[in-house]
N, C-alpha and C positions, 0 to 999 in steps of 0.2 A: 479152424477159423478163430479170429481174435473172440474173446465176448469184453462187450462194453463195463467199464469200471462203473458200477452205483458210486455214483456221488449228490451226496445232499448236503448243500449250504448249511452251516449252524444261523440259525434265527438270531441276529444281535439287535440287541436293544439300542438305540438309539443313544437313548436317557441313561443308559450305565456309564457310558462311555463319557458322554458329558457329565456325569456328575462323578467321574475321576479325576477328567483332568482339571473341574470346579476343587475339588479335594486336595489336590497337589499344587492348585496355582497358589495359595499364599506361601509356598517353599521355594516354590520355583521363583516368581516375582513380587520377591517381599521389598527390594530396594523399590518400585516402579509403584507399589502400591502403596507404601508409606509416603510418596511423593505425592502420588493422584488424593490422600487423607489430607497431605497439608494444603494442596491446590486448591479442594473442595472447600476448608474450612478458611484459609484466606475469602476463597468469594464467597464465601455464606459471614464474615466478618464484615466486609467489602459494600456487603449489598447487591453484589452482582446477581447471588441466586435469586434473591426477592424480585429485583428488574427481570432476569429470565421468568420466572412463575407467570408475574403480569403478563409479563408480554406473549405467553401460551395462551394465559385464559384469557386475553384481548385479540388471539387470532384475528378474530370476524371481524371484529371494530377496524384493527390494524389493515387489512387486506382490502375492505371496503373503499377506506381514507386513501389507501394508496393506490386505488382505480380508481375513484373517483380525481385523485389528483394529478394522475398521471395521463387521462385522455382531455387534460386542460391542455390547448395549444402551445400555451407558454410552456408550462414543462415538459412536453416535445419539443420544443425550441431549446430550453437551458439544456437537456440531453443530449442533443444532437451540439450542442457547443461544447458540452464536458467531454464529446468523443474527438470532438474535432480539434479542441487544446491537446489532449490527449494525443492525437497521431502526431502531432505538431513537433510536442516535446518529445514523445520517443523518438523522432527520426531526428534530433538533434546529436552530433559527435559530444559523447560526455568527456572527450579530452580539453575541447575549449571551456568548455564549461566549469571546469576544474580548475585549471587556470584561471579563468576570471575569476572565479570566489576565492582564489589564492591572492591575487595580485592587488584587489579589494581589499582583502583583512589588512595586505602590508600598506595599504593607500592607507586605509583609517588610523593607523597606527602610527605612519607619519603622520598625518596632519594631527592625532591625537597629540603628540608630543610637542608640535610645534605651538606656542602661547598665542604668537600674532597670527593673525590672518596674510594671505599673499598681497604683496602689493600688484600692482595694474601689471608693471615690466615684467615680474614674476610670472605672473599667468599669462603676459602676451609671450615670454618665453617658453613655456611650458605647450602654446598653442603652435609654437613652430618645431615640435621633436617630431619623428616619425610617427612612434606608437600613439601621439594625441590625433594627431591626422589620420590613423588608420580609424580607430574607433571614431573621431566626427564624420567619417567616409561611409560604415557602418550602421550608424544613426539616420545618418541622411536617406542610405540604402534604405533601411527600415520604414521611415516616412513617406519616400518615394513609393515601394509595395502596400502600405499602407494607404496612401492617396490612389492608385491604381484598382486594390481590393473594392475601396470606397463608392467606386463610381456607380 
């Protein structure tokens, strides 16, 4: 019959083992830590770390103010509108949207360059192109869901 193998674990030290691989990390991540020295010292330059410091040892102050400020109705209300702009604009296509701030910079650029102002014919012409019509259509859309929301 077989007989069982003795086997006994060797006891490792937790602490050896972290204080090796503590021992070999400034070889191993010497570029990542001369980074993390100049980071620190910009925001200890900055003032960033003194704002963090305060703002640890004002926990309680901080956390208090912002219960107490936070079960004011009002900012339940401005909350619930900063989510609800929020869903608004994410469910917006960022294609048009790109477009209009394209087509915008090149509007202001024209009329940047132009000295005079339009005359009346000018912009009654301008108010019978397509694309001024699609955008007054637009606008109007917009006032119309806006007068409807309102009610």
């Amino acid at each position: 019959m077989a007989q069982p193998v003795a086997f006994t674990p060797k006891k490792a030290d937790p602490r050896v083992e972290l204080q090796r691989r503590l021992a070999a990390a400034p070889n191993e991540h010497a570029e990542a830590l001369l980074v993390a020295y100049d980071l620190l010292e910009e925001a200890h330059r900055q003032g960033i770390l003194d704002a963090l410091h305060g703002a640890v040892k004002a926990k309680d102050t901080i956390v208090s103010l912002l219960a107490r400020y936070g079960a004011d109705p009002v900012s339940i209300n401005a909350l619930r509108h900063v989510i609800a702009v929020g869903q608004m604009v994410g469910s917006f296509d960022p294609e048009p949207i790109s477009n209009l701030a394209r087509e915008a910079r090149a509007a202001m650029e024209t009329e940047r360059r132009d000295s005079r102002p339009p005359s009346l014919w000018q912009l009654f012409k301008r108010m019978t192109h397509p694309d001024t019509r699609r955008g007054l259509s637009f606008v109007i859309s917009m006032l119309a869901a806006l007068g409807r929301a309102w009610r």
